[in-house]
KOLKOL-41319 format. One record per atom (N, C-alpha, C): x, y, z. Coordinates in steps of 0.2 Angstrom, whole numbers. Example, Ala and Ser with C-alpha at 12.3 -4.5 7.8 and 13.67 -1.06 7.14 Angstrom:
BEGIN
SITE, xx, yy, zz
SITE, 66, -28, 39
SITE, 62, -22, 39
SITE, 66, -16, 39
SITE, 64, -11, 35
SITE, 68, -5, 36
SITE, 64, 0, 39
END
This chain:
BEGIN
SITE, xx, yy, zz
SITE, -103, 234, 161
SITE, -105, 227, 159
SITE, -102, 222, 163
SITE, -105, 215, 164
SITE, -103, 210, 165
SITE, -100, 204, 161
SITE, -98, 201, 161
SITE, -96, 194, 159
SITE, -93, 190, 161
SITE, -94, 183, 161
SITE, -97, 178, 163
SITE, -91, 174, 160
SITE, -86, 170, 165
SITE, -83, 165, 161
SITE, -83, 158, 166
SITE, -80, 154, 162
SITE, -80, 147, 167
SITE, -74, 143, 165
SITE, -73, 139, 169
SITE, -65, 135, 166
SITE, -68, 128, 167
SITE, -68, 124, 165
SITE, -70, 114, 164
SITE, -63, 111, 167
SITE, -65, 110, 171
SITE, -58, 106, 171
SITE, -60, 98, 173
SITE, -55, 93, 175
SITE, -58, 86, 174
SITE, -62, 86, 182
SITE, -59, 91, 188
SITE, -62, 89, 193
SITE, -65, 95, 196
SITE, -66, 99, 195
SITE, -70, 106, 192
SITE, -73, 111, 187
SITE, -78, 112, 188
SITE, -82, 117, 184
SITE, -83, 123, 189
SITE, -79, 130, 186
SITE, -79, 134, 190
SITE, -79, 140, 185
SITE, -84, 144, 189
SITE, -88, 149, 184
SITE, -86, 157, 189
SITE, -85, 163, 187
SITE, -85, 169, 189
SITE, -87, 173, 183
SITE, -90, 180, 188
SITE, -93, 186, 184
SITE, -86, 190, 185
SITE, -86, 192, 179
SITE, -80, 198, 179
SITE, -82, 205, 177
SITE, -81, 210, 181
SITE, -81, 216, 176
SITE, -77, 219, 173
SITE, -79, 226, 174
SITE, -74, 228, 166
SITE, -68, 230, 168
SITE, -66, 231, 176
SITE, -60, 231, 177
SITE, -55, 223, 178
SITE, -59, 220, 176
SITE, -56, 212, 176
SITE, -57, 208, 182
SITE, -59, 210, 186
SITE, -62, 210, 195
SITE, -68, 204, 194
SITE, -66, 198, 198
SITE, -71, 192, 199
SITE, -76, 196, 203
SITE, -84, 197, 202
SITE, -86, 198, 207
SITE, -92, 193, 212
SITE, -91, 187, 207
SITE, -95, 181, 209
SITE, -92, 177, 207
SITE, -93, 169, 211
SITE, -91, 163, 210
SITE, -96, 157, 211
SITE, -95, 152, 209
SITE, -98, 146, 208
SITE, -93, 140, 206
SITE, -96, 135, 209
SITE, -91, 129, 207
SITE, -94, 122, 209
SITE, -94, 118, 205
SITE, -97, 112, 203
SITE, -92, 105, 202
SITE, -93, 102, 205
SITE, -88, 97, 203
SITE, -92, 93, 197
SITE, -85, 92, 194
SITE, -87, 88, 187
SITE, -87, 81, 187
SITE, -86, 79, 191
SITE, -90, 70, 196
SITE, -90, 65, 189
SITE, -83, 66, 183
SITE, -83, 61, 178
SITE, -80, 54, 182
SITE, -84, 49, 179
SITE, -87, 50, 170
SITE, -96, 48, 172
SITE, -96, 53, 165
SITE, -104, 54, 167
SITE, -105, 57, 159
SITE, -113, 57, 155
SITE, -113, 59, 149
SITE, -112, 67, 148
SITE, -109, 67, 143
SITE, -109, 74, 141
SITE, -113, 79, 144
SITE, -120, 77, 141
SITE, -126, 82, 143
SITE, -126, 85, 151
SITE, -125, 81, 153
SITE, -127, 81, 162
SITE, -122, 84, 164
SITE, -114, 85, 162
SITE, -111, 90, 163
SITE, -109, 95, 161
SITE, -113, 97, 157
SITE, -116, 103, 150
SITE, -121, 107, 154
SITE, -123, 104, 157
SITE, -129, 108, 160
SITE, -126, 110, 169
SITE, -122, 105, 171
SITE, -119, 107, 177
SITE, -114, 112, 176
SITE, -112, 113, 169
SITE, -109, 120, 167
SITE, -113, 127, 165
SITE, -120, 125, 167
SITE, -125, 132, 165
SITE, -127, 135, 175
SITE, -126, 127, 178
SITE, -127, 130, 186
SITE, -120, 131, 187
SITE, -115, 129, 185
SITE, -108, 134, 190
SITE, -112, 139, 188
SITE, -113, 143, 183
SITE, -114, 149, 179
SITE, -118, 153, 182
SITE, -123, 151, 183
SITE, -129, 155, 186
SITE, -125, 154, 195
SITE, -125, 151, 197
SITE, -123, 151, 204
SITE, -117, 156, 204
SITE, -114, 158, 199
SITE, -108, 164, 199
SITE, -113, 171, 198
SITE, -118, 171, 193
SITE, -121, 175, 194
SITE, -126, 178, 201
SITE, -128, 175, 201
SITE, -131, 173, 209
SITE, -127, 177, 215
SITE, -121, 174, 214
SITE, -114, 176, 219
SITE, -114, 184, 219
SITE, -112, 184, 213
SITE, -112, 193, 214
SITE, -118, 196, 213
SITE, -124, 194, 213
SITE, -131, 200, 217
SITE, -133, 202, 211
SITE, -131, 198, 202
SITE, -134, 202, 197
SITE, -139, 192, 195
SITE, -141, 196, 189
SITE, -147, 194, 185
SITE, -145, 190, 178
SITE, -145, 185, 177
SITE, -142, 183, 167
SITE, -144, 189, 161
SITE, -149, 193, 163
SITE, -150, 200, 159
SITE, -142, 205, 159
SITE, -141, 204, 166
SITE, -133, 211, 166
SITE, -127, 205, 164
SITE, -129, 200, 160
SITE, -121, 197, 157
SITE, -123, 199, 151
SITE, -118, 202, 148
SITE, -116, 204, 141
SITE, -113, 196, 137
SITE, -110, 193, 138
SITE, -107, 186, 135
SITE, -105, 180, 141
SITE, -104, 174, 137
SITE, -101, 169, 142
SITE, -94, 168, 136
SITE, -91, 166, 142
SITE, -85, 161, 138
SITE, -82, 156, 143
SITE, -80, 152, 137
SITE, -77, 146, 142
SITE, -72, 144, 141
SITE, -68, 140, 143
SITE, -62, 137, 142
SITE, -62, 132, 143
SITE, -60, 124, 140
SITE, -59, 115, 140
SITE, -54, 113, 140
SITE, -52, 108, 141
SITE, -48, 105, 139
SITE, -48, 102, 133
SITE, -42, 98, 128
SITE, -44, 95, 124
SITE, -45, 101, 118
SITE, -47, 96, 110
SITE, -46, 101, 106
SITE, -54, 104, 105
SITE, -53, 109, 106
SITE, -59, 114, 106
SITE, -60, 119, 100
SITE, -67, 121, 96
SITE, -65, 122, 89
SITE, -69, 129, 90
SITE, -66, 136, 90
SITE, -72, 141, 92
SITE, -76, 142, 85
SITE, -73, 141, 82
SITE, -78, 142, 74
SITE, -84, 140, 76
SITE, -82, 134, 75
SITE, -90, 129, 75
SITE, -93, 126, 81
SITE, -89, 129, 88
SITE, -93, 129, 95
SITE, -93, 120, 97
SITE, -87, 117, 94
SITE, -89, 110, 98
SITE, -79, 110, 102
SITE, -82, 105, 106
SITE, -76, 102, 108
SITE, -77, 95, 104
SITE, -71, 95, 101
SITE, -71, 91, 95
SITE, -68, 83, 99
SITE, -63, 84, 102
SITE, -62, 79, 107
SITE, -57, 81, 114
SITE, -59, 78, 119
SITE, -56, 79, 126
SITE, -56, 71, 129
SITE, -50, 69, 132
SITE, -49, 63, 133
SITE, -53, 63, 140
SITE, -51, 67, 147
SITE, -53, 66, 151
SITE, -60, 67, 152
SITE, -63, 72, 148
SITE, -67, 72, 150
SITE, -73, 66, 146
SITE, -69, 63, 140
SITE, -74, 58, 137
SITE, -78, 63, 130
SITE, -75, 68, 130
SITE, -79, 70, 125
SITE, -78, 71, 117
SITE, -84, 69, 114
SITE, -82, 68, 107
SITE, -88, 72, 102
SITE, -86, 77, 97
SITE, -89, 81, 95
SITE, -98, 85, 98
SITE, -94, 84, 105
SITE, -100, 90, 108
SITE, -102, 96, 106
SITE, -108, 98, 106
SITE, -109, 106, 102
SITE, -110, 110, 109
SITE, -105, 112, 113
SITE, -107, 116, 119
SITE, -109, 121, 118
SITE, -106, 124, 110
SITE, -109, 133, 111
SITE, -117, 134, 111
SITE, -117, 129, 107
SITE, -124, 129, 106
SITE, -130, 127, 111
SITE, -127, 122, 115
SITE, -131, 120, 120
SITE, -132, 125, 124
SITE, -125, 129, 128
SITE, -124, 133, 130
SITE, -129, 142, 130
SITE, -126, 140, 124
SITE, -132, 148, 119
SITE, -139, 146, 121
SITE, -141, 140, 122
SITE, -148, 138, 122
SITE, -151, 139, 129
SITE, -145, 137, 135
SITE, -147, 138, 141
SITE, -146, 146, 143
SITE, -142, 150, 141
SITE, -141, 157, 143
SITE, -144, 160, 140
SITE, -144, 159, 136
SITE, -149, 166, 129
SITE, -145, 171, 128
SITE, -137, 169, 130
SITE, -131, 174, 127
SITE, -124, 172, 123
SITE, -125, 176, 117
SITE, -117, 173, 114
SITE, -114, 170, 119
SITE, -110, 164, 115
SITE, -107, 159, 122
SITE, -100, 160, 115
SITE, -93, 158, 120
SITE, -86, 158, 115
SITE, -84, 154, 119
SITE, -80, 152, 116
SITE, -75, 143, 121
SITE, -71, 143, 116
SITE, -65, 141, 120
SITE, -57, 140, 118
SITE, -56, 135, 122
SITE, -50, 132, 119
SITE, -42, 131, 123
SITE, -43, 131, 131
SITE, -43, 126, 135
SITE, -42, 132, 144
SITE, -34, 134, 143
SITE, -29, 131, 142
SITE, -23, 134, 143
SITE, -24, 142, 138
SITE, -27, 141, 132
SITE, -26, 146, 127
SITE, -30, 152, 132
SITE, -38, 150, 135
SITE, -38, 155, 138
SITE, -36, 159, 143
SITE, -32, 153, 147
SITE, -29, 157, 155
SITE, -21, 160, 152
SITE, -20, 159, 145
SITE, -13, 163, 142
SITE, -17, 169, 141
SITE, -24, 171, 136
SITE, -27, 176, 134
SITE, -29, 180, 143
SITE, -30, 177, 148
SITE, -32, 180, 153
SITE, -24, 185, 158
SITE, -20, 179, 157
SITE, -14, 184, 158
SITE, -11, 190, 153
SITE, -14, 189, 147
SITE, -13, 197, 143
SITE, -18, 202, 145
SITE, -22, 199, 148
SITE, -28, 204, 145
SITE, -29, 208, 154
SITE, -28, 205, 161
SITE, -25, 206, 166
SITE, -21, 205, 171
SITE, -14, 199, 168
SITE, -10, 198, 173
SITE, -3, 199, 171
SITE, 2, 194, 172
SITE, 8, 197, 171
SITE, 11, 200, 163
SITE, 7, 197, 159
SITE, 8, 199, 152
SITE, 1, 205, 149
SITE, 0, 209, 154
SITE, -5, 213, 151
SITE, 1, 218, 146
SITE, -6, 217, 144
SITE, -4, 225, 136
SITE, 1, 222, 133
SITE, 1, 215, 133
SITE, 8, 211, 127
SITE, 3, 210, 122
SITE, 8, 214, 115
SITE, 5, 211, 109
SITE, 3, 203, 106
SITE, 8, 202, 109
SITE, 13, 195, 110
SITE, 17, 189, 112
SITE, 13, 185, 118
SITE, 13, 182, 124
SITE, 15, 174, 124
SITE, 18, 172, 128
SITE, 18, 165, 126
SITE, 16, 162, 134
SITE, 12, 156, 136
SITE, 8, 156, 143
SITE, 13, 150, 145
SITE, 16, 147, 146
SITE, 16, 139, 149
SITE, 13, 138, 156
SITE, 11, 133, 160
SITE, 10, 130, 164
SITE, 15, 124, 166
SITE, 17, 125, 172
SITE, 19, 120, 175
SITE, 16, 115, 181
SITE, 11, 110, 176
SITE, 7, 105, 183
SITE, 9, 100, 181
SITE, 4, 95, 180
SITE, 4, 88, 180
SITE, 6, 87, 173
SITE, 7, 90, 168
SITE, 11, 90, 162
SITE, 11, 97, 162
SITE, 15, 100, 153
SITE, 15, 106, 154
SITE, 12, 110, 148
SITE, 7, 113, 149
SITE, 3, 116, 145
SITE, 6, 121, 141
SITE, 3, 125, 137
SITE, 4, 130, 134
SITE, 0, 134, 131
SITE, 0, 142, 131
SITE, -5, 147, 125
SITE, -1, 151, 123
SITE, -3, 152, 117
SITE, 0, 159, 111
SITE, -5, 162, 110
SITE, -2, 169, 112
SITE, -7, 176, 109
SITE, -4, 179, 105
SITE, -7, 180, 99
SITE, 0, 184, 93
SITE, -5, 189, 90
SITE, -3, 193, 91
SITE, -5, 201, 87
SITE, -12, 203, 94
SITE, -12, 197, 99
SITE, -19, 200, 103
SITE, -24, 196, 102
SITE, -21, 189, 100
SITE, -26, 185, 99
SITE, -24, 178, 100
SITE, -28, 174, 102
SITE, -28, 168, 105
SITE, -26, 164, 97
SITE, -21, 161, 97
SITE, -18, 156, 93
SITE, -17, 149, 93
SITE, -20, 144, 88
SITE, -22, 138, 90
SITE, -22, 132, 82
SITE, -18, 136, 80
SITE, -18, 132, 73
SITE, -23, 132, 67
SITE, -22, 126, 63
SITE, -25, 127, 59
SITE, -33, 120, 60
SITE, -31, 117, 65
SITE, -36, 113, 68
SITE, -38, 113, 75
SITE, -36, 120, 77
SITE, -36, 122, 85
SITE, -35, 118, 88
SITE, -29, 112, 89
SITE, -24, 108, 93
SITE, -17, 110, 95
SITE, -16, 116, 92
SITE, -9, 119, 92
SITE, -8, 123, 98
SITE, -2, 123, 101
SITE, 0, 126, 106
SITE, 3, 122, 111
SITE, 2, 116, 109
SITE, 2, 109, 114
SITE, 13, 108, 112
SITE, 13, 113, 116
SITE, 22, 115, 119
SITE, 25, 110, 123
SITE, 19, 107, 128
SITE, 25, 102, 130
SITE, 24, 96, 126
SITE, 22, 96, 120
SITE, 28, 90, 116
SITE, 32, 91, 109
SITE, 35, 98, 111
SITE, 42, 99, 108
SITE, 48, 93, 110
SITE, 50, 92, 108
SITE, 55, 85, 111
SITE, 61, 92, 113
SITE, 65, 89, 119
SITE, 69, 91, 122
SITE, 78, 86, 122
SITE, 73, 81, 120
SITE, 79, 73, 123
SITE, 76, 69, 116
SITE, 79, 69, 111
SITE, 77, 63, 108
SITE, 79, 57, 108
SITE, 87, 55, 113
SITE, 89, 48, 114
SITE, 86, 44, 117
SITE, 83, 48, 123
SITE, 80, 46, 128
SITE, 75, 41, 129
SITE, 75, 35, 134
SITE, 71, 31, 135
SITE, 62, 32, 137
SITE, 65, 37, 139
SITE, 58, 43, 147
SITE, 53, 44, 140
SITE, 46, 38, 142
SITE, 40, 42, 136
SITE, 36, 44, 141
SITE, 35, 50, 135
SITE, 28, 55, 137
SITE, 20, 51, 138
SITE, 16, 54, 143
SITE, 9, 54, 142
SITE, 7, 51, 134
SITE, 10, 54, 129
SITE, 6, 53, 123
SITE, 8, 50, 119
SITE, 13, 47, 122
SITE, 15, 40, 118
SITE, 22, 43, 114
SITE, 25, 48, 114
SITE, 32, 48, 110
SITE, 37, 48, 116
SITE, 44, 48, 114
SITE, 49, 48, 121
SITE, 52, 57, 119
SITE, 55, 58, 125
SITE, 58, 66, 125
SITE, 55, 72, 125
SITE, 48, 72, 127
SITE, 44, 76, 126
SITE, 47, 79, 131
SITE, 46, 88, 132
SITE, 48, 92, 137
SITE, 45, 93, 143
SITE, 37, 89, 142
SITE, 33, 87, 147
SITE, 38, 82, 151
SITE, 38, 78, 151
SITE, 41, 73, 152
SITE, 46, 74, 158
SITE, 48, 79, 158
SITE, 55, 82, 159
SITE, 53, 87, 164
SITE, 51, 92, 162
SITE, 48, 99, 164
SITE, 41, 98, 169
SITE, 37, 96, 168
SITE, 30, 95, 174
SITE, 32, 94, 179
SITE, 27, 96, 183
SITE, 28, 94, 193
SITE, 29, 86, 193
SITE, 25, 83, 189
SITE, 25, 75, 187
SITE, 31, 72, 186
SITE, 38, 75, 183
SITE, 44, 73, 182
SITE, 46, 76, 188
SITE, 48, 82, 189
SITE, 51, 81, 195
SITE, 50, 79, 200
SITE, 44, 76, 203
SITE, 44, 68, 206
SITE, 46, 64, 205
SITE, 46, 62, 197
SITE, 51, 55, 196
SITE, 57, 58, 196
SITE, 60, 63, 196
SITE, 66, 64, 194
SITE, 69, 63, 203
SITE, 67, 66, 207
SITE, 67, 66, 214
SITE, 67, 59, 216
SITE, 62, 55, 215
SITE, 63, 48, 219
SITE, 67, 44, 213
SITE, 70, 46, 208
SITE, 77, 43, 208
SITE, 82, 45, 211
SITE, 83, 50, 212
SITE, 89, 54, 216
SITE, 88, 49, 222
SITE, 83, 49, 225
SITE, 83, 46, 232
SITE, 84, 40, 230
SITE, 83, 38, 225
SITE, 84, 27, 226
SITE, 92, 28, 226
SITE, 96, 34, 223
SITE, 104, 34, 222
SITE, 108, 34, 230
SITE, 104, 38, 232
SITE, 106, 39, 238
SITE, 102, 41, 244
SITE, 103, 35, 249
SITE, 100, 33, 253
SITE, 100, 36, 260
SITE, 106, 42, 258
SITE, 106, 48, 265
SITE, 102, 53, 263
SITE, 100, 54, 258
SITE, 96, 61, 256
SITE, 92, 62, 261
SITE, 91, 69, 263
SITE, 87, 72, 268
SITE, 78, 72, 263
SITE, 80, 71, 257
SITE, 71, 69, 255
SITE, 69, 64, 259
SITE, 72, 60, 259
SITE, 69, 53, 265
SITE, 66, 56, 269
SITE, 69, 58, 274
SITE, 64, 62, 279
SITE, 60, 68, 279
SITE, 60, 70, 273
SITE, 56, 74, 272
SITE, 48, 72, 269
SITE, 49, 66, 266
SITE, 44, 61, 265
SITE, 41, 56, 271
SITE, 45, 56, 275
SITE, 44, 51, 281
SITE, 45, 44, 277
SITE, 51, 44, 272
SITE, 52, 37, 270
SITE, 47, 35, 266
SITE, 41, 37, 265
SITE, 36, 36, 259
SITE, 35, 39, 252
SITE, 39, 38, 248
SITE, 41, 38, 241
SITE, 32, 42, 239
SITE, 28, 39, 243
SITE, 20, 40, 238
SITE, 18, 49, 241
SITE, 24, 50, 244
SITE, 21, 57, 248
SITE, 24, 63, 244
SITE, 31, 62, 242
SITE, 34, 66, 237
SITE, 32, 71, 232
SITE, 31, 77, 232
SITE, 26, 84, 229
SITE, 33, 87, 223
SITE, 32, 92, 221
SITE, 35, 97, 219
SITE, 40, 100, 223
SITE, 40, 99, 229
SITE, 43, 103, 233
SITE, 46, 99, 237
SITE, 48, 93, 238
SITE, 51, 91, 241
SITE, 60, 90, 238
SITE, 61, 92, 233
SITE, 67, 92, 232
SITE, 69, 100, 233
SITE, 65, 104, 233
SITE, 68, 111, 236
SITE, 68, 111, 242
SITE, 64, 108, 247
SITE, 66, 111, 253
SITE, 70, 108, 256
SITE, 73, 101, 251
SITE, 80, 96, 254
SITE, 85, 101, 252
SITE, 85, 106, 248
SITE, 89, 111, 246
SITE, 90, 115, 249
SITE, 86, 117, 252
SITE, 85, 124, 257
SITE, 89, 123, 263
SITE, 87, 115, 266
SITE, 92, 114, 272
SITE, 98, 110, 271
SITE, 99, 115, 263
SITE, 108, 110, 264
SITE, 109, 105, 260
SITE, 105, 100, 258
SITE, 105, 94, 255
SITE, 107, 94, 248
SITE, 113, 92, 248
SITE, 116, 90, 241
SITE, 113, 87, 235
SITE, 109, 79, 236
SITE, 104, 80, 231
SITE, 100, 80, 230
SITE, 95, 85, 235
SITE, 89, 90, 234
SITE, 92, 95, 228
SITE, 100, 98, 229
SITE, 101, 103, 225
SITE, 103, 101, 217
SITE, 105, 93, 218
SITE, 108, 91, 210
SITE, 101, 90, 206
SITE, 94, 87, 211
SITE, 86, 87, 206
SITE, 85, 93, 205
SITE, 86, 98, 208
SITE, 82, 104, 206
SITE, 85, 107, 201
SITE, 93, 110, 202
SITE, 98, 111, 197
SITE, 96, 109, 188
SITE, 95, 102, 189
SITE, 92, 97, 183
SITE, 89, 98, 181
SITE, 83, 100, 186
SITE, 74, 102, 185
SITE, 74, 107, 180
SITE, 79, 112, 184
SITE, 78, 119, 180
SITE, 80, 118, 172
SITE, 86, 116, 172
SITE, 90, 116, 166
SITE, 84, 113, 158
SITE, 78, 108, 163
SITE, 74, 105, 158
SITE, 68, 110, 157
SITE, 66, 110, 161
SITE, 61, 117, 160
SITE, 67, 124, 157
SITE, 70, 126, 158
SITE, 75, 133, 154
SITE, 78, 130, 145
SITE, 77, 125, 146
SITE, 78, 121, 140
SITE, 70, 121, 133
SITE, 64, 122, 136
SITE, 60, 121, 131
SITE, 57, 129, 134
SITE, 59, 132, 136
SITE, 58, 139, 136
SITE, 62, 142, 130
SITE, 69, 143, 131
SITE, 73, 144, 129
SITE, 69, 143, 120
SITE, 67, 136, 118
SITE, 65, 136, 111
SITE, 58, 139, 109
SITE, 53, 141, 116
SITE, 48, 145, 113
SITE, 50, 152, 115
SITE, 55, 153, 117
SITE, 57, 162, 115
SITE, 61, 159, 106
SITE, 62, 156, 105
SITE, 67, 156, 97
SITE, 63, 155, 92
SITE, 56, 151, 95
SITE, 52, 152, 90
SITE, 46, 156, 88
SITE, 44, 159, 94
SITE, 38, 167, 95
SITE, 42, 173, 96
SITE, 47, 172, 98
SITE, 51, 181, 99
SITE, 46, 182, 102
SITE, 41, 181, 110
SITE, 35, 184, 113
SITE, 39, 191, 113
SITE, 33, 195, 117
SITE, 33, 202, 120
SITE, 36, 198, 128
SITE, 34, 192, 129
SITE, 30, 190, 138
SITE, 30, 183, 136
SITE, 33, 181, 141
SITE, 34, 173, 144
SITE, 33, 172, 149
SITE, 29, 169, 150
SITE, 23, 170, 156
SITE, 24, 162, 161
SITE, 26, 160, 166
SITE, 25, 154, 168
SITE, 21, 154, 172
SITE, 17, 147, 176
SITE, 15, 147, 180
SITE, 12, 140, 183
SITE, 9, 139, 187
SITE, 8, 131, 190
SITE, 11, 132, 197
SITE, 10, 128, 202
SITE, 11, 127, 209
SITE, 18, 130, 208
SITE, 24, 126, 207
SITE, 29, 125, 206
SITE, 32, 133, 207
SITE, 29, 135, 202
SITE, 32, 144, 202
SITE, 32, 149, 211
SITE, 27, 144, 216
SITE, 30, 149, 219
SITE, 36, 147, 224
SITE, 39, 144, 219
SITE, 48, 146, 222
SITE, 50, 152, 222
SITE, 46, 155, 217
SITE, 49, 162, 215
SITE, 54, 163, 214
SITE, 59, 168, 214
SITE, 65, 170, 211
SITE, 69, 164, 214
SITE, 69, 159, 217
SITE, 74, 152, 218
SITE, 73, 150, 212
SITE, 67, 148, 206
SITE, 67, 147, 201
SITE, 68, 153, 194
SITE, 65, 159, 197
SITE, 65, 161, 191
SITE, 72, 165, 188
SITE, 77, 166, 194
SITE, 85, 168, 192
SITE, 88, 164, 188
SITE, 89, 158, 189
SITE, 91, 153, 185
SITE, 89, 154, 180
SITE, 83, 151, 177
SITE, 80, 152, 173
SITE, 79, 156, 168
SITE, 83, 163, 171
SITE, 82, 170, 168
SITE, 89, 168, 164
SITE, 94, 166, 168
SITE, 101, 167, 167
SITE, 101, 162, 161
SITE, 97, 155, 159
SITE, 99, 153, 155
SITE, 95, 155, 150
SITE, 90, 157, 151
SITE, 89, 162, 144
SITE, 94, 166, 141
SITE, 96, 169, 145
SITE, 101, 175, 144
SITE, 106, 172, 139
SITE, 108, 167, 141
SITE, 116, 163, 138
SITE, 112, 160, 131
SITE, 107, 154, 132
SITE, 107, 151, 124
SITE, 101, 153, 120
SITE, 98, 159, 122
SITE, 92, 161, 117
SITE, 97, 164, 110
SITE, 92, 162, 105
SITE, 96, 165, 99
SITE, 96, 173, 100
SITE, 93, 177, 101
SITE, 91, 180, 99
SITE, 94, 190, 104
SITE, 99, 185, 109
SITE, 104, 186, 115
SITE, 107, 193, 112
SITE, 106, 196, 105
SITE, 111, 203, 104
SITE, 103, 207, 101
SITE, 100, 206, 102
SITE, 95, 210, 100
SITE, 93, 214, 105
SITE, 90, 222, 103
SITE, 88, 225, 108
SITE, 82, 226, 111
SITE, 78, 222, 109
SITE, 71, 221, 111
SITE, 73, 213, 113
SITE, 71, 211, 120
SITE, 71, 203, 120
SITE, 63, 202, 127
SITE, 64, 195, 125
SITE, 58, 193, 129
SITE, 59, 192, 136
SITE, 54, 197, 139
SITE, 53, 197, 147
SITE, 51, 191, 150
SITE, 55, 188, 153
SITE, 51, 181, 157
SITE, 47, 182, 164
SITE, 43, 183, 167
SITE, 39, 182, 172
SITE, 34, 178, 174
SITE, 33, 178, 181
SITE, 29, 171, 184
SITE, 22, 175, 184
SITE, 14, 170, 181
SITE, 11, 170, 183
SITE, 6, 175, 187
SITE, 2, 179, 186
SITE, -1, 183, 192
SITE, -7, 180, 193
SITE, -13, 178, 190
SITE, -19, 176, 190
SITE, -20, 169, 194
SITE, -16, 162, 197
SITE, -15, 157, 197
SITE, -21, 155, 193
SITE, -26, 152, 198
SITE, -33, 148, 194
SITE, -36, 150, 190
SITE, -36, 160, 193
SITE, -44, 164, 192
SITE, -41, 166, 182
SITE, -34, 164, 180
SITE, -31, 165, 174
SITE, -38, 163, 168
SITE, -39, 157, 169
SITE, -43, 152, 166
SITE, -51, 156, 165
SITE, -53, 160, 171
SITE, -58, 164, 171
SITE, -59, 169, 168
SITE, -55, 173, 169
SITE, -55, 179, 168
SITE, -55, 180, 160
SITE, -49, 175, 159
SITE, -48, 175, 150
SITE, -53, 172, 145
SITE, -58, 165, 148
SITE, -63, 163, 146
SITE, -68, 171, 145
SITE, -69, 172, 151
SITE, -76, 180, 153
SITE, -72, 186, 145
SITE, -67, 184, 144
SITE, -63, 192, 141
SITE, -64, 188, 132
SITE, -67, 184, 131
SITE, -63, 177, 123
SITE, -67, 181, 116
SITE, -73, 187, 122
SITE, -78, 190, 114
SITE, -70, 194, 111
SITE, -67, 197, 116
SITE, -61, 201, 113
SITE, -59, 197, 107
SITE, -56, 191, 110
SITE, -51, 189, 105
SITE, -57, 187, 98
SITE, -61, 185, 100
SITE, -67, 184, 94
SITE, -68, 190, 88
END
């Protein structure tokens, strides 16, 4: 059997066939070219589709299901995406629409909920009863799988981890309007600002030239690689970085007891320069620290195909 999943994002629509070893064997991808009305890219989400079927040399007869993944709150009961900022959407019925264009059960979730269900189902959190997903990008996303099922509340808006507050003195407001969110703190997006403050403190930092003096150029990684060659405050941003991100980890191992804590975004492939620390500070402040079953921390396996695979895989959790 095949299946057919796709991930929406604000600047892509990307569709892959998956078998039943969890193996992309086709792709397709469309850019999402917002803002534009719903429909038109309702429909450019049934061509990523076919053109991923297309890819792998089969037929919309050999797809068993589709599934999707959005941004925004997404309702799998009733098949709409109830609201999505970026993308402008407001109580669209894609399952349905979808259902109408494929002529096959369609299932939609979460995209973070489903790139966490795609990491249980084939990546680093396989065979966890139990999983907790974050992302570290442009803010910080989050999925829960609990008993093997995608977790999303009672108005399937839940999961939205990076706005646990971490700092509630603090001046630093979130994307979403509150201050101390651990987005805020934790995203690739802060550790840029947290980085070109370091730099405005001091004016010998080797970030300077690693930017070429251009503040607009600074990534995720330019406070590591000031680290890497020695740079004292390349190493005081990163040191910080981590203790913020190991900080609202720390409270979703206190609150899920997962099987699998999973990270993942650009960011992670520092690999073990991030996840030792990280490790260590779980060790030290999780409650949970005398117990003989504790939660496994690991980075991401699936990077983008996460969102894919866990879409194509969503009749399981259904």
């Amino acid at each position: 059997m095949y299946y057919l999943g796709i991930d929406l994002g604000g600047t892509n629509i990307a569709a892959g066939v998956v078998d039943e070893s969890f193996k992309i064997i086709g792709r397709g991808k469309i850019k999402t070219n917002l803002p534009r009305p719903s429909e038109d890219v309702v429909k450019d989400i049934y061509n990523a589709g076919v053109m991923a079927v297309n890819d792998a040399g089969l037929t919309l007869d050999d797809i068993a299901s589709v599934g999707m993944g959005a941004p925004g709150t997404v309702n799998p009961e009733t098949g709409m995406i109830e609201y999505a900022n970026n993308l402008k959407f407001n109580m669209v019925p894609v399952r349905q629409i979808l259902g109408e264009l494929f002529k096959k059960d369609v299932y939609i979730e979460n995209d973070a909920n489903a790139a966490a269900f795609g990491e249980c189902i084939a990546g680093s959190a396989k065979g966890a009863k139990n999983a907790v997903a974050i992302t570290l990008g442009t803010g910080v996303g989050g999925g829960i799988i609990i008993d093997g099922k995608v977790y999303s509340g009672s108005n399937y808006a839940g999961a939205e981890l990076g706005h646990i507050i971490i700092d509630c003195n603090t001046s630093i407001e979130c994307t979403c309007g509150r201050k101390g969110c651990w987005e805020a703190f934790a995203s690739a997006s802060a550790l840029i600002r947290i980085s070109k403050e370091a730099m405005e403190k001091d004016k010998n930092s080797l970030m300077w030239k690693l930017c070429s003096g251009n503040t607009d150029t600074i990534s995720g990684r330019t406070a590591f690689d000031a680290m890497y060659k020695g740079d004292n405050t390349g190493k005081q941003v990163v040191e910080a970085y981590i203790r913020y991100v190991g900080c609202g980890l720390v409270d979703c191992v206190n609150i899920f007891q997962p099987d699998v804590l999973c990270i993942g975004g650009g960011i992670c492939k520092e690999g073990e320069n991030l996840l030792i620390p990280l490790k260590k500070q779980l060790e030290a402040e999780r409650y949970s620290k005398h117990s003989i079953k504790q939660t496994k921390l690991v980075i991401a396996a699936l990077g983008n195909d996460a969102g894919i695979i866990g879409a194509a895989m969503l009749f399981k959790s259904n």
